[in-house]
N, C-alpha and C positions, 0 to 999 in steps of 0.2 A: 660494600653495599651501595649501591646509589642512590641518590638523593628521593628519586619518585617512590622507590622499596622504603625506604626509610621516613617518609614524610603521610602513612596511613594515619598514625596515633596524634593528637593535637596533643599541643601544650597546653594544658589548663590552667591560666591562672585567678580562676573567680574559685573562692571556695574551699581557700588550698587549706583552709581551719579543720576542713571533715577529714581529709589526708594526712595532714601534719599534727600530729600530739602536740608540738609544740607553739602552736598559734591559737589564739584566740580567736572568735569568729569577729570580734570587734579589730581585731588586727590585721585580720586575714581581709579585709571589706573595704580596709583604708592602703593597702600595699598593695591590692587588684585596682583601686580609683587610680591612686598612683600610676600603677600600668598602664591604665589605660591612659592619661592624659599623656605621657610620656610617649608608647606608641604612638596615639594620635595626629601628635604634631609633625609628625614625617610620614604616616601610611596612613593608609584603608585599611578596615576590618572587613574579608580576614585576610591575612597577608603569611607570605612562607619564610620563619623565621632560620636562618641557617646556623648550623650550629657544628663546631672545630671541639671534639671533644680526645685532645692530645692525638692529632693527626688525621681522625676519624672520622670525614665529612659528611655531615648529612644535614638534611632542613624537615621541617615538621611545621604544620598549620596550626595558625596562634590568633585566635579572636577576643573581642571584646568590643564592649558597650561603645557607641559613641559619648563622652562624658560633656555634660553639659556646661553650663555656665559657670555655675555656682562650683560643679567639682574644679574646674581648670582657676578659677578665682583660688579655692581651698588648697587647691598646689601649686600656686602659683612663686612659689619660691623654687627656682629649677634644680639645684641642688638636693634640697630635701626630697623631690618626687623623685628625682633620677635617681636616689637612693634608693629610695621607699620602693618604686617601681622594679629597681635591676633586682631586688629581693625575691618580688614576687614572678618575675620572669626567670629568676634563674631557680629558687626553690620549684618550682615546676618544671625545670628544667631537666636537672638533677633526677628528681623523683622517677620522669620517661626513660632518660637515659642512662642511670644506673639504678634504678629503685631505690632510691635511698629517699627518707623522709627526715624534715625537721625536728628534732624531739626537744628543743628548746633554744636560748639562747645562751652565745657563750660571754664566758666574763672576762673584763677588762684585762688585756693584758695578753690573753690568751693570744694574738692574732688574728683572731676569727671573729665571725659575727652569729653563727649559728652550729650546734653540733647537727650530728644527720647518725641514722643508722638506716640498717637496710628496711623496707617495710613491714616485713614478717617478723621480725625482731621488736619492734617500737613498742613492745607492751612491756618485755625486759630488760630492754637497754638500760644504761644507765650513762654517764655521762665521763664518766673513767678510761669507758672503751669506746666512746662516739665519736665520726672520725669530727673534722672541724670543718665548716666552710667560711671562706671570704668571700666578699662580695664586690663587686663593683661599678659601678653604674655609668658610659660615658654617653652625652645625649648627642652630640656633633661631631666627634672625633671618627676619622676612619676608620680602614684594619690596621693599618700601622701605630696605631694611635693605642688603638685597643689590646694589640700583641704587648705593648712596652708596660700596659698598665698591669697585662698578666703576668711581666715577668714583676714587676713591684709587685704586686700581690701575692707571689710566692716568694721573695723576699721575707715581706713582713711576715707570712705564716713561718719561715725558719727562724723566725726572730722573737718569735712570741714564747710565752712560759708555759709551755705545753709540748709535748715531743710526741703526742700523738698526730696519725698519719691526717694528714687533709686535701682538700679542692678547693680551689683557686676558681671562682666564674665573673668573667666578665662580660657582663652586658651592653653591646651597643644599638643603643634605640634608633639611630639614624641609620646605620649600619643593618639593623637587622641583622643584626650578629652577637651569637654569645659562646664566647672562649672556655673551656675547662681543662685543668692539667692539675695532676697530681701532685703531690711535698710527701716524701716521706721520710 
């Protein structure tokens, strides 16, 4: 499919709390500001975010707030946003491009940062059979940069105490690019 067939749907990530079971609206509010300060500092809203989902290229339109003052002060630690942000760009990400929603977060150990099931599902899921996700956030690295960090990041998912199936997303903010591939 090409990019322009593939890029009608936007990636939403304001809001992702009404979508995902597993967010709070107060979480969901602070990992969108994130996004956005994070996009900000390399684009314009709105811009066409590309996305490699295990070989399967396509880009989709990705907006948000210009963040102010006080938000870009509020994240101003780049680590913590570029986290907080690749969260909420890639749980939206995910959601477009496979339906799959958050239904919580995962625990320590497991590899992962967040379980996911499909959306139609999220009222009986349960966390036995959700598959996992990693996340990743890189704010300046290129695509070479960002492919190395997907293969670590399917690393640590085979490494983790859990042998259920997962996805690997990594997010590049400068890039405008976010990577996904499968652990099974």
């Amino acid at each position: 499919m090409d990019m322009r067939a593939r890029s009608e749907t936007w990636i939403l990530i304001e809001n992702l709390d009404e979508r995902h079971p597993g967010l709070t609206a107060t979480r969901a509010r602070a990992l969108y500001e994130a996004a956005s300060v994070c996009l900000d500092r390399h684009h314009a809203s709105p811009a066409l975010l590309r996305i490699d989902d295990e070989g399967t290229i396509g880009g989709r339109q990705i907006a948000w707030v210009e963040p102010n003052g006080r938000a870009k002060v509020a994240n101003g630690n780049e680590i913590d946003a570029t986290c907080d942000g690749a969260y909420a760009v890639s749980l939206a990400t995910i959601e477009v491009e496979r339906g799959l929603v958050a239904i919580g977060r995962a625990w320590t150990g497991s590899g992962a940062d967040f379980f996911l099931t499909p959306k139609e599902m999220c009222s009986t899921a349960d966390f036995e059979t959700a598959l996992r996700l990693e996340v990743s956030g890189v704010d300046k690295g290129g695509a070479s940069t960002l492919r190395h960090r997907l293969k670590q990041k399917r690393m640590q998912l085979t490494r983790g105490k859990s042998d259920s199936a997962a996805i690997a997303s990594v997010v590049g903010f400068r890039e405008l690019l976010v990577l996904l591939g499968t652990v099974t």
